[in-house]
mmCIF file as gemmi writes it, N, C-alpha and C atoms, coordinates in Angstrom:
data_model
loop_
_atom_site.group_PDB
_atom_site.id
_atom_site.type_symbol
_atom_site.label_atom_id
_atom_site.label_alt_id
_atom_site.label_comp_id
_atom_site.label_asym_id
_atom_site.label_entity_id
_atom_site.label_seq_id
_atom_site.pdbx_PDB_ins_code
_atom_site.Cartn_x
_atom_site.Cartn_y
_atom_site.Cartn_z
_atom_site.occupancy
_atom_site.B_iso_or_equiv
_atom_site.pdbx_formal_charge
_atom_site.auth_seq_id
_atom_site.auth_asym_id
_atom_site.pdbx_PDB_model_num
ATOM 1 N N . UNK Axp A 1 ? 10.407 -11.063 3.877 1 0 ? 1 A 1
ATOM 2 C CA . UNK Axp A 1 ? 9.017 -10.695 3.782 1 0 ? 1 A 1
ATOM 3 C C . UNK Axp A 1 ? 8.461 -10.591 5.199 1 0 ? 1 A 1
ATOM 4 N N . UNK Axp A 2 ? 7.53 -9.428 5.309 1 0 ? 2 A 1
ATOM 5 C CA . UNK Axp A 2 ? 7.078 -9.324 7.258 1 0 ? 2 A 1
ATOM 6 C C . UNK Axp A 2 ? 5.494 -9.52 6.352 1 0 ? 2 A 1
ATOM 7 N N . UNK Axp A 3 ? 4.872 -9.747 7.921 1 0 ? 3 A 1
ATOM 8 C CA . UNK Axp A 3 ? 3.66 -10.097 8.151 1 0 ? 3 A 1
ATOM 9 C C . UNK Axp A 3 ? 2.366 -9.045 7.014 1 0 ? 3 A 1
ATOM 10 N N . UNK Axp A 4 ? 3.19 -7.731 7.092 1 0 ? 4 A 1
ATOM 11 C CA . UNK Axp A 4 ? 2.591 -6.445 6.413 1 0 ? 4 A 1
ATOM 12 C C . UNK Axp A 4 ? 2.202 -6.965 4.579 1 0 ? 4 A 1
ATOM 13 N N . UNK Axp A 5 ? 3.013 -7.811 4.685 1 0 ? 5 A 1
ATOM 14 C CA . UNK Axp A 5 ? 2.924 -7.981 2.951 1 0 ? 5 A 1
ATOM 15 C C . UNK Axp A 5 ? 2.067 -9.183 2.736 1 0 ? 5 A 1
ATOM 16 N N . UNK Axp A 6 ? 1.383 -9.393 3.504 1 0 ? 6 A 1
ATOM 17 C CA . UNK Axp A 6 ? 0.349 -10.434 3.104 1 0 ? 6 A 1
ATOM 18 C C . UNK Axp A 6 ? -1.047 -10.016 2.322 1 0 ? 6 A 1
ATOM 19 N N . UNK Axp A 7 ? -1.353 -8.896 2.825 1 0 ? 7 A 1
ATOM 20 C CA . UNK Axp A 7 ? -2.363 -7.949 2.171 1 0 ? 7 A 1
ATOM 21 C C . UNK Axp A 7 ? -1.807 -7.787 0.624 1 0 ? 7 A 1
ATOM 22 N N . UNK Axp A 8 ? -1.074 -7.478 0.681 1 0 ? 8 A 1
ATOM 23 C CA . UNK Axp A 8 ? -0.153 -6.968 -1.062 1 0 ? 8 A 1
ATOM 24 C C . UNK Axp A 8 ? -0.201 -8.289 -1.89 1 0 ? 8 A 1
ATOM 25 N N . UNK Axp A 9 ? 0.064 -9.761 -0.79 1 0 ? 9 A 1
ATOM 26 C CA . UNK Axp A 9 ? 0.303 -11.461 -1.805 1 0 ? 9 A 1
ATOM 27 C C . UNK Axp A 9 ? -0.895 -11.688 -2.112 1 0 ? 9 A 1
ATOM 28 N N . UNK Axp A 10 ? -2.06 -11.494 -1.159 1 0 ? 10 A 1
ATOM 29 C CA . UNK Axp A 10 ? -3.37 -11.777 -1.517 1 0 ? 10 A 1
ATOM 30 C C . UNK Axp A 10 ? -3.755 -10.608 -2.812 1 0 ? 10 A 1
ATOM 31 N N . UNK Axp A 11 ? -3.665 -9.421 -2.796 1 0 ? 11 A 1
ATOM 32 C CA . UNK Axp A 11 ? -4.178 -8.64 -3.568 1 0 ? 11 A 1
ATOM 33 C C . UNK Axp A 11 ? -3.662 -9.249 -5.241 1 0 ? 11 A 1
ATOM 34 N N . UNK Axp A 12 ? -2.331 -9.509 -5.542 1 0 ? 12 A 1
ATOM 35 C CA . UNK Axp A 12 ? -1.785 -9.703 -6.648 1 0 ? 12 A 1
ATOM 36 C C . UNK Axp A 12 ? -1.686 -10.777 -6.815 1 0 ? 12 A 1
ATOM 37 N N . UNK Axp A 13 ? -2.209 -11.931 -5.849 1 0 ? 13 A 1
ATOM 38 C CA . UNK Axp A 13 ? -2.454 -13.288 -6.359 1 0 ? 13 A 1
ATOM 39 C C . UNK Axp A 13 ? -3.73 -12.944 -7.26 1 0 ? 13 A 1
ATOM 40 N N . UNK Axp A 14 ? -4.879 -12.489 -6.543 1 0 ? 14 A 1
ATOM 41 C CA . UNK Axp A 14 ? -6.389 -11.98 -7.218 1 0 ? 14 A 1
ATOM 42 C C . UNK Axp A 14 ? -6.126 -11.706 -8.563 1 0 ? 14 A 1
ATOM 43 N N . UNK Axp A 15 ? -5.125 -10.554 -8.533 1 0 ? 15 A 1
ATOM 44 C CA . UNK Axp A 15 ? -5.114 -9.776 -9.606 1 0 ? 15 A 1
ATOM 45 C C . UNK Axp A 15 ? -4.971 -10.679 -10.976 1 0 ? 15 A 1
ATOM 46 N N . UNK Axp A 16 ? -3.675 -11.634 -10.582 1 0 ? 16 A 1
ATOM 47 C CA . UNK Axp A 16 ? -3.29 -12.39 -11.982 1 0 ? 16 A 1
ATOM 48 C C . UNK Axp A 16 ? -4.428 -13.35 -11.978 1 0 ? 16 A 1
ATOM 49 N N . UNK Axp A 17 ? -4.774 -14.06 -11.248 1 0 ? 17 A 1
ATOM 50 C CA . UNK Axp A 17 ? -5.715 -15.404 -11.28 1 0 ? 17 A 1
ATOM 51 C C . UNK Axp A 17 ? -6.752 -14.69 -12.138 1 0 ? 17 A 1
ATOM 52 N N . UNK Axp A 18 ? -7.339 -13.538 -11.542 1 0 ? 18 A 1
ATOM 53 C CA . UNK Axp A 18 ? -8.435 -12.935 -12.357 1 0 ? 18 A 1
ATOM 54 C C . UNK Axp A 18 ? -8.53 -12.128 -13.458 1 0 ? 18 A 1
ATOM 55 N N . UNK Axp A 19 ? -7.452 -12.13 -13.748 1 0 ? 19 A 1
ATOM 56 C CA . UNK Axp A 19 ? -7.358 -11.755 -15.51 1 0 ? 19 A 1
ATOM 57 C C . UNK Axp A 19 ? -6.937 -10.217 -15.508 1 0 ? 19 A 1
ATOM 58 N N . UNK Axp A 20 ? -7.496 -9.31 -13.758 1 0 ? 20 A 1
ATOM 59 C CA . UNK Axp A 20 ? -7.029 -7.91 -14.352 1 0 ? 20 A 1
ATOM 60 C C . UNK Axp A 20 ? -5.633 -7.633 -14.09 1 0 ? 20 A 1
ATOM 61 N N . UNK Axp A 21 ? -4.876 -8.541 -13.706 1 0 ? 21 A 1
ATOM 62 C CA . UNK Axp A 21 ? -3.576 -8.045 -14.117 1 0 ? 21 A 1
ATOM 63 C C . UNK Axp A 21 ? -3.005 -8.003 -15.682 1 0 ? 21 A 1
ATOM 64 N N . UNK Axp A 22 ? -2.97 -9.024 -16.263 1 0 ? 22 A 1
ATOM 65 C CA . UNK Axp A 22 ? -3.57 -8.94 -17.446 1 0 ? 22 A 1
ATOM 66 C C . UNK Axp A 22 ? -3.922 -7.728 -17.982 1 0 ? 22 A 1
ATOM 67 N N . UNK Axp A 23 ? -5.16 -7.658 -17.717 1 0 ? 23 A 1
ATOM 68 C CA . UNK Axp A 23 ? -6.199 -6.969 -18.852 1 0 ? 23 A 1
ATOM 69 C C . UNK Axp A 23 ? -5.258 -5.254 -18.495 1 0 ? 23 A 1
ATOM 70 N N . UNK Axp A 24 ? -4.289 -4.747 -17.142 1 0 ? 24 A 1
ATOM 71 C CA . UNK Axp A 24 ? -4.044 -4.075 -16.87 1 0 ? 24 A 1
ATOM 72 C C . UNK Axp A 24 ? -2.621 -3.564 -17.646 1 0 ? 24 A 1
ATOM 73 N N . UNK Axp A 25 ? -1.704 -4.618 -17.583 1 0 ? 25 A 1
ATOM 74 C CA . UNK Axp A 25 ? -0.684 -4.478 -18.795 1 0 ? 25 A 1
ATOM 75 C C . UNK Axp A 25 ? -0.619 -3.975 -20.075 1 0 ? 25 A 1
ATOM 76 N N . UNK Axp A 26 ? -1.805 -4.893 -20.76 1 0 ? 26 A 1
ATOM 77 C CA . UNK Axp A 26 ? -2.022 -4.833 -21.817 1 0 ? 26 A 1
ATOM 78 C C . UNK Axp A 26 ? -2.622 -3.054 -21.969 1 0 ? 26 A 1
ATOM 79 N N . UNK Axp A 27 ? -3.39 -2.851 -21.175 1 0 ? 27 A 1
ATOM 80 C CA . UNK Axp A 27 ? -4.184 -1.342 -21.237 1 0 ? 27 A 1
ATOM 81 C C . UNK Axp A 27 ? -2.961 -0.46 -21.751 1 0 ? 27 A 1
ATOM 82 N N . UNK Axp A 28 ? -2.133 -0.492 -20.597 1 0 ? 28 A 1
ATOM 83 C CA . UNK Axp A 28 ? -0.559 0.02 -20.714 1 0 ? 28 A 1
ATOM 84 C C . UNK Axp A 28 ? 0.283 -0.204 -21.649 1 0 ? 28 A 1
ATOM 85 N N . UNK Axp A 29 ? -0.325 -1.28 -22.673 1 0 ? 29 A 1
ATOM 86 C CA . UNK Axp A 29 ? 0.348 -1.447 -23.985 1 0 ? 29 A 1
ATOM 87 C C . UNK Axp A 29 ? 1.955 -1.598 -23.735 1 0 ? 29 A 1
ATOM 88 N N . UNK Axp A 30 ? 2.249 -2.555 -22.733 1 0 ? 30 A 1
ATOM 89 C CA . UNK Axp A 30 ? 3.506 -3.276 -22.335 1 0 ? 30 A 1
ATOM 90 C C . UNK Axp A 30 ? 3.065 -4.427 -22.312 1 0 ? 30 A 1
ATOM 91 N N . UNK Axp A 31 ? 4.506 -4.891 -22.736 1 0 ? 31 A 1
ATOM 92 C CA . UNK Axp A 31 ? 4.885 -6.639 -23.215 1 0 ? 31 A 1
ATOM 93 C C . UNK Axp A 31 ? 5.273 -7.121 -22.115 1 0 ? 31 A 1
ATOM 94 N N . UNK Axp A 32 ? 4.605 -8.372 -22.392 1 0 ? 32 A 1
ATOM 95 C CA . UNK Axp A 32 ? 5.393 -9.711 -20.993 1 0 ? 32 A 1
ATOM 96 C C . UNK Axp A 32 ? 6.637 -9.124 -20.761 1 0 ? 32 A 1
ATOM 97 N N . UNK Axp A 33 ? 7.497 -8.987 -21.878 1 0 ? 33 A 1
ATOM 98 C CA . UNK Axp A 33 ? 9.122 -8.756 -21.679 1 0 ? 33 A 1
ATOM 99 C C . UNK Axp A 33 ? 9.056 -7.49 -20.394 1 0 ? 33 A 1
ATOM 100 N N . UNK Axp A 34 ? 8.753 -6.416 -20.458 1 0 ? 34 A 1
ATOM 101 C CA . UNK Axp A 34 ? 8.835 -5.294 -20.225 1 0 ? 34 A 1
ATOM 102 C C . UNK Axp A 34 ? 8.161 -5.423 -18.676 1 0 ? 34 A 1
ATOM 103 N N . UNK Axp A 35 ? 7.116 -6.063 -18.155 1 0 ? 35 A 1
ATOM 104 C CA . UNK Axp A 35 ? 7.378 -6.171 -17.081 1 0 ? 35 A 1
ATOM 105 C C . UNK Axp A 35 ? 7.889 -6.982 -16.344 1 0 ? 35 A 1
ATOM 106 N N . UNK Axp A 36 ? 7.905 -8.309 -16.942 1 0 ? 36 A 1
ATOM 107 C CA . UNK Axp A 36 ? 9.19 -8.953 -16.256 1 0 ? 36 A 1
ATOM 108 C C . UNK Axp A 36 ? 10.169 -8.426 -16.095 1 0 ? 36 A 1
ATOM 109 N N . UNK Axp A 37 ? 10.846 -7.392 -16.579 1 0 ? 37 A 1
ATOM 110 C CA . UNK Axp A 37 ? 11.866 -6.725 -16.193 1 0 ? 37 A 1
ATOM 111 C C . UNK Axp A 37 ? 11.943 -5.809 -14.869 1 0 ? 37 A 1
ATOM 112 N N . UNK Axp A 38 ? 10.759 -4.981 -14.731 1 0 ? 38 A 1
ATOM 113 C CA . UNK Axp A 38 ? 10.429 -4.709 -13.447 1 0 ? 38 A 1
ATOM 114 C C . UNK Axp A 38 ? 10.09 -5.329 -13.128 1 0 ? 38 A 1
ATOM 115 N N . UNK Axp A 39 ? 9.522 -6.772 -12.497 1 0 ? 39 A 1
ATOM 116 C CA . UNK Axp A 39 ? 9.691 -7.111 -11.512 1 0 ? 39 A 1
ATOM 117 C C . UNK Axp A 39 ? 10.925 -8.261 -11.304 1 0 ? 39 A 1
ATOM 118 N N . UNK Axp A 40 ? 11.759 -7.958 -12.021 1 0 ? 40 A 1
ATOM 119 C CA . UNK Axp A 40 ? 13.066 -8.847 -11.826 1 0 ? 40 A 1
ATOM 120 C C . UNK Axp A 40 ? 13.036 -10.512 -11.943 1 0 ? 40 A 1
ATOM 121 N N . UNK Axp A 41 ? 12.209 -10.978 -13.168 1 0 ? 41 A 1
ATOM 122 C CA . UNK Axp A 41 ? 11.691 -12.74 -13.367 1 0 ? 41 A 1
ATOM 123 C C . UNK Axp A 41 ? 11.443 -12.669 -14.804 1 0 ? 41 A 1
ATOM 124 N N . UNK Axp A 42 ? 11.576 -13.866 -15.391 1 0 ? 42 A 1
ATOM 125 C CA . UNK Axp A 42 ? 11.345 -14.441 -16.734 1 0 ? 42 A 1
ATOM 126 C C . UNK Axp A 42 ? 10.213 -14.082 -17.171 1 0 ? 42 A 1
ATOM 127 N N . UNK Axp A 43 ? 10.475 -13.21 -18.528 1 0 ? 43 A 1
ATOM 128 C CA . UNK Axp A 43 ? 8.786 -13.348 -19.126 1 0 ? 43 A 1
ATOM 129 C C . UNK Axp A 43 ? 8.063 -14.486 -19.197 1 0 ? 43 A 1
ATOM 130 N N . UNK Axp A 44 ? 8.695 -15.606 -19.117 1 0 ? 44 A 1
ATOM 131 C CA . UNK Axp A 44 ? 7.966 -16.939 -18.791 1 0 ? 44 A 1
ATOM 132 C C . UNK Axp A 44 ? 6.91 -16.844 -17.594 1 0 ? 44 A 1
ATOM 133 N N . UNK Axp A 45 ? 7.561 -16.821 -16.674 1 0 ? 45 A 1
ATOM 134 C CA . UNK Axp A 45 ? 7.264 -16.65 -15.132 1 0 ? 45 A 1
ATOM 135 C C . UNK Axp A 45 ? 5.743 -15.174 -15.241 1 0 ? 45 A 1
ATOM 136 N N . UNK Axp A 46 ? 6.161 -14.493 -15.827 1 0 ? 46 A 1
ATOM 137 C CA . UNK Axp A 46 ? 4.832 -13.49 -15.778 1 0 ? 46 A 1
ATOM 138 C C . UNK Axp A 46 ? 4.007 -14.097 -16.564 1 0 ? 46 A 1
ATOM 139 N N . UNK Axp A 47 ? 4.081 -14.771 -18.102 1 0 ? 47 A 1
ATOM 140 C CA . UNK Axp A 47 ? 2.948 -15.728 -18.678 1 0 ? 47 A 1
ATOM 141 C C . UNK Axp A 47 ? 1.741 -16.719 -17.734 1 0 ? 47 A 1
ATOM 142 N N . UNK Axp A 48 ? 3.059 -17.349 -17.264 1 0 ? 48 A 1
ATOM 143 C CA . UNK Axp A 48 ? 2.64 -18.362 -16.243 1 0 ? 48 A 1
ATOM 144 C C . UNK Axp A 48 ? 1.573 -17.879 -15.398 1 0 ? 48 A 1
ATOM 145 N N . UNK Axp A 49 ? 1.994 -16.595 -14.813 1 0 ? 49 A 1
ATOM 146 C CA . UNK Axp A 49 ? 1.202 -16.136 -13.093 1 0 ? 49 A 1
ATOM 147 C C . UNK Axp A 49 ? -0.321 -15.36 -14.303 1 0 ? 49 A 1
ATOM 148 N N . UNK Axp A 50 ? -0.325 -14.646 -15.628 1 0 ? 50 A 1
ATOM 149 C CA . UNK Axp A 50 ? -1.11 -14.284 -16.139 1 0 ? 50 A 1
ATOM 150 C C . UNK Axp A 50 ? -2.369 -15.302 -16.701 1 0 ? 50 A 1
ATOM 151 N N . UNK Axp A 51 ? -1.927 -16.463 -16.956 1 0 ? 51 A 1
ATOM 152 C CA . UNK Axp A 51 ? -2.556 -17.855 -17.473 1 0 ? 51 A 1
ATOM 153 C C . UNK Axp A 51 ? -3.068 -18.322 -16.293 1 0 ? 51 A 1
ATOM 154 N N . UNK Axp A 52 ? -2.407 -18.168 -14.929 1 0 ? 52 A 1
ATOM 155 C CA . UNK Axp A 52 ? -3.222 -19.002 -14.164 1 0 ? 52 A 1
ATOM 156 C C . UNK Axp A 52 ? -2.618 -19.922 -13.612 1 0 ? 52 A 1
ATOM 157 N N . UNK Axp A 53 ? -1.388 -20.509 -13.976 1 0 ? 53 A 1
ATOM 158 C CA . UNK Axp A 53 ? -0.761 -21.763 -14.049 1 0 ? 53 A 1
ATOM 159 C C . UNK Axp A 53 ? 0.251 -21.533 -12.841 1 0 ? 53 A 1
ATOM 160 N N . UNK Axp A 54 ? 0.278 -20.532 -12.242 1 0 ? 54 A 1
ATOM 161 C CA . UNK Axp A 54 ? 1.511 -20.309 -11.328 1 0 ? 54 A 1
ATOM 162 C C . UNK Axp A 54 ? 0.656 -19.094 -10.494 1 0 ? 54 A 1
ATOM 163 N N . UNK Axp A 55 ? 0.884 -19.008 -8.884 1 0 ? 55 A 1
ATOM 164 C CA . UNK Axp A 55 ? 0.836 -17.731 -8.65 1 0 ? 55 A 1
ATOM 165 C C . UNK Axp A 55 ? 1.819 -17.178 -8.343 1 0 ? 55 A 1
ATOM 166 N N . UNK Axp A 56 ? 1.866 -16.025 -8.139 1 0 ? 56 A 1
ATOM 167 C CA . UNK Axp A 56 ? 3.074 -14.84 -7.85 1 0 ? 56 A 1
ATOM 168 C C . UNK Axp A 56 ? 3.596 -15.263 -6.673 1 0 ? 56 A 1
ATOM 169 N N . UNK Axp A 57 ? 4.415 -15.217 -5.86 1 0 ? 57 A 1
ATOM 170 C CA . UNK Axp A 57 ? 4.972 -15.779 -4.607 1 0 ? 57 A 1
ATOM 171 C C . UNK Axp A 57 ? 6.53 -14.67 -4.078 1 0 ? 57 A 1
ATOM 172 N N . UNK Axp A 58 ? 6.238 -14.598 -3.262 1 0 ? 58 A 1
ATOM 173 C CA . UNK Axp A 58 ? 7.767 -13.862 -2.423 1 0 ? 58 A 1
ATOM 174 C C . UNK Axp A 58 ? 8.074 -12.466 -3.171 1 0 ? 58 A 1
ATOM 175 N N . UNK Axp A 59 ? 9.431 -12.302 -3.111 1 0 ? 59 A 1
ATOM 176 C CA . UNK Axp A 59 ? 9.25 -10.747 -3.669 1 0 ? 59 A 1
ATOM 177 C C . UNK Axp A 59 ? 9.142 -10.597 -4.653 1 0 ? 59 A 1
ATOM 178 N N . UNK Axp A 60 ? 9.257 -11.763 -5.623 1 0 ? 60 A 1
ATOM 179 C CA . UNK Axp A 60 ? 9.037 -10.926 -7.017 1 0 ? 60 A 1
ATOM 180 C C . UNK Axp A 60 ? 7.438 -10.66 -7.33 1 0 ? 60 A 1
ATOM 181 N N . UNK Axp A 61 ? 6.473 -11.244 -5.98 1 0 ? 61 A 1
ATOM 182 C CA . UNK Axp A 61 ? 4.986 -11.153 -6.024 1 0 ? 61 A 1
ATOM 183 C C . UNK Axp A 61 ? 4.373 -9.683 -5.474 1 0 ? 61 A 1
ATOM 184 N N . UNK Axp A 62 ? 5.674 -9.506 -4.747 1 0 ? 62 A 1
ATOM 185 C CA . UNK Axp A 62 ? 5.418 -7.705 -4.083 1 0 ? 62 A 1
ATOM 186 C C . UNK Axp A 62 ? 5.771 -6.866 -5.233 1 0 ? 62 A 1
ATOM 187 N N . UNK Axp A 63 ? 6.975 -7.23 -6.111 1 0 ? 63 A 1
ATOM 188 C CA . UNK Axp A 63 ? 7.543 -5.846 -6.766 1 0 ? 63 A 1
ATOM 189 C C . UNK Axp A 63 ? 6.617 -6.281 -7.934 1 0 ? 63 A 1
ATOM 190 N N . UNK Axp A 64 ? 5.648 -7.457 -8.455 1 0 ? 64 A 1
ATOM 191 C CA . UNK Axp A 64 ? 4.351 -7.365 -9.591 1 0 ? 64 A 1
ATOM 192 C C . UNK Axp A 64 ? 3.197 -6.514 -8.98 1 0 ? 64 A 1
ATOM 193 N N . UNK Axp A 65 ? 3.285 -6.607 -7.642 1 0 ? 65 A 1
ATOM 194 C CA . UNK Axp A 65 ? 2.182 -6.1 -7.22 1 0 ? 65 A 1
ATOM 195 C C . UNK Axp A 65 ? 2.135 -4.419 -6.985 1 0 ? 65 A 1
ATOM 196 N N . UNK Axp A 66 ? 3.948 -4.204 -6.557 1 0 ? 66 A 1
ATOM 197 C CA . UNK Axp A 66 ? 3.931 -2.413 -6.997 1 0 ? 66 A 1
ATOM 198 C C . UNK Axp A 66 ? 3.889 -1.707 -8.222 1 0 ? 66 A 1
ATOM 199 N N . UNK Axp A 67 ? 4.145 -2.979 -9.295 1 0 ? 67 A 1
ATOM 200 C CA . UNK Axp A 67 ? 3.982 -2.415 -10.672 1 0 ? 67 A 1
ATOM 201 C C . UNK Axp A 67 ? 2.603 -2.323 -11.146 1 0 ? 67 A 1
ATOM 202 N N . UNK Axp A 68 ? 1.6 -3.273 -10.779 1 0 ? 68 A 1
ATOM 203 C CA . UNK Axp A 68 ? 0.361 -2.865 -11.124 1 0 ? 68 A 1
ATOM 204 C C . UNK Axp A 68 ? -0.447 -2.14 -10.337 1 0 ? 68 A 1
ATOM 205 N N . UNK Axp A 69 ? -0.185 -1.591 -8.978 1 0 ? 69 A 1
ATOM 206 C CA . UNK Axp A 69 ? -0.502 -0.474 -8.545 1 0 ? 69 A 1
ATOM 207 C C . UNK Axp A 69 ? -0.124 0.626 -9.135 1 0 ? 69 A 1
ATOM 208 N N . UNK Axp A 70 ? 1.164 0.602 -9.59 1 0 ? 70 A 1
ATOM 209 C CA . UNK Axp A 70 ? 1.563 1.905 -10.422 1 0 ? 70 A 1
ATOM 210 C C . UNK Axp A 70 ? 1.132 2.235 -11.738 1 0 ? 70 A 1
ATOM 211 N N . UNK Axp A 71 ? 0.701 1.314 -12.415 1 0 ? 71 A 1
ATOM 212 C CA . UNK Axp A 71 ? -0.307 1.098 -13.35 1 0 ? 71 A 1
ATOM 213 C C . UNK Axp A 71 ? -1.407 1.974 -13.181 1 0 ? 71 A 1
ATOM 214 N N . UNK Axp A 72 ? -1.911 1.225 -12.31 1 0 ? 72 A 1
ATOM 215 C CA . UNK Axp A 72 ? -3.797 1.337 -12.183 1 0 ? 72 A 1
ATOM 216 C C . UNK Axp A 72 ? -3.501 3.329 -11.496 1 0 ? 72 A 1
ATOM 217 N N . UNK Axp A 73 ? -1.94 3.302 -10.871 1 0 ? 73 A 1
ATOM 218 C CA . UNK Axp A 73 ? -2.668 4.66 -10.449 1 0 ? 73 A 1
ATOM 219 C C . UNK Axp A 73 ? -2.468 5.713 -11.606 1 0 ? 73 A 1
ATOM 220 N N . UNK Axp A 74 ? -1.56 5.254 -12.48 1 0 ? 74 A 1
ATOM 221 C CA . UNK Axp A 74 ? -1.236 5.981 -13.556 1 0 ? 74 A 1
ATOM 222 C C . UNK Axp A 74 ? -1.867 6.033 -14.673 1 0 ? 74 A 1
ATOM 223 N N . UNK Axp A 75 ? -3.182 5.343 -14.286 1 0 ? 75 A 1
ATOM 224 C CA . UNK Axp A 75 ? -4.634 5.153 -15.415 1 0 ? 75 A 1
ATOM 225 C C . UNK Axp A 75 ? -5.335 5.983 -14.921 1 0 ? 75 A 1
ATOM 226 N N . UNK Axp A 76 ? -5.181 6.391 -13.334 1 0 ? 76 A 1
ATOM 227 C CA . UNK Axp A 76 ? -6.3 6.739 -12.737 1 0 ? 76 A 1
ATOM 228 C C . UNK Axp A 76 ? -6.625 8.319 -12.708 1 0 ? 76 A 1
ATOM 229 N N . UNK Axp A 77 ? -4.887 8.89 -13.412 1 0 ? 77 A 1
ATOM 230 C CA . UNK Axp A 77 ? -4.238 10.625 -13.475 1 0 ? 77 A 1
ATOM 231 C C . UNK Axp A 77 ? -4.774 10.652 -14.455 1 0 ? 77 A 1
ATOM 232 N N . UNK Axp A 78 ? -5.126 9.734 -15.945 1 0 ? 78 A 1
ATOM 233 C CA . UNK Axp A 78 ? -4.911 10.274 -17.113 1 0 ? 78 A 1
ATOM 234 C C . UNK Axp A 78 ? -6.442 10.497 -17.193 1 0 ? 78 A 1
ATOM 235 N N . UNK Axp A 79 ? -6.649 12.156 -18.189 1 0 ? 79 A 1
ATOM 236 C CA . UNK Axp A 79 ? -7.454 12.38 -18.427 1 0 ? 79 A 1
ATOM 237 C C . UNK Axp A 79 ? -8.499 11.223 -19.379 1 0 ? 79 A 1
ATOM 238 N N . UNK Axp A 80 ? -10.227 11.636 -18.924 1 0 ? 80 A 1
ATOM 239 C CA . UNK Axp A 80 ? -10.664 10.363 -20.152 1 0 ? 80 A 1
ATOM 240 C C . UNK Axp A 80 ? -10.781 11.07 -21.879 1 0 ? 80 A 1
ATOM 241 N N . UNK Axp A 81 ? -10.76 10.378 -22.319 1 0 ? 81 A 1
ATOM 242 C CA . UNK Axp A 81 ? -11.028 10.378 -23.634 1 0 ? 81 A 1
ATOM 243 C C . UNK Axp A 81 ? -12.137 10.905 -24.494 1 0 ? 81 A 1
């Protein structure tokens, strides 16, 4: 991990502590299972960081944090409703 990814630990610590990582999954209508898989950790481990009870840490806190960027940007293409 370099110095560069501290911006990215802070952003996706926020994200889970504050519920919109969460609320961002779910939008996406994917299961704990399914992104624990991208980011390479136990659906346990994503419960945990979603509840509050754990934060995200090291790389598997970067590759949660490129998945819900890829999320939010892939909410952000789709036409509204």
């Amino acid at each position: 991990m370099v110095r560069t990814d501290v911006p990215q630990l802070v952003w996706v610590r926020d994200a889970a502590m504050s519920g919109s990582a969460r609320q961002a999954r779910t939008e996406a209508r994917l299961t704990l299972s399914e992104i624990a898989e991208l980011c390479e950790v136990d659906p346990s481990t994503v419960w945990r960081w979603e509840q509050g009870k754990r934060a995200p840490r090291g790389e598997a806190a970067l590759r949660y944090a490129r998945v819900l960027r890829a999320l939010a940007s892939r909410d952000s293409r789709e036409p509204a409703a």
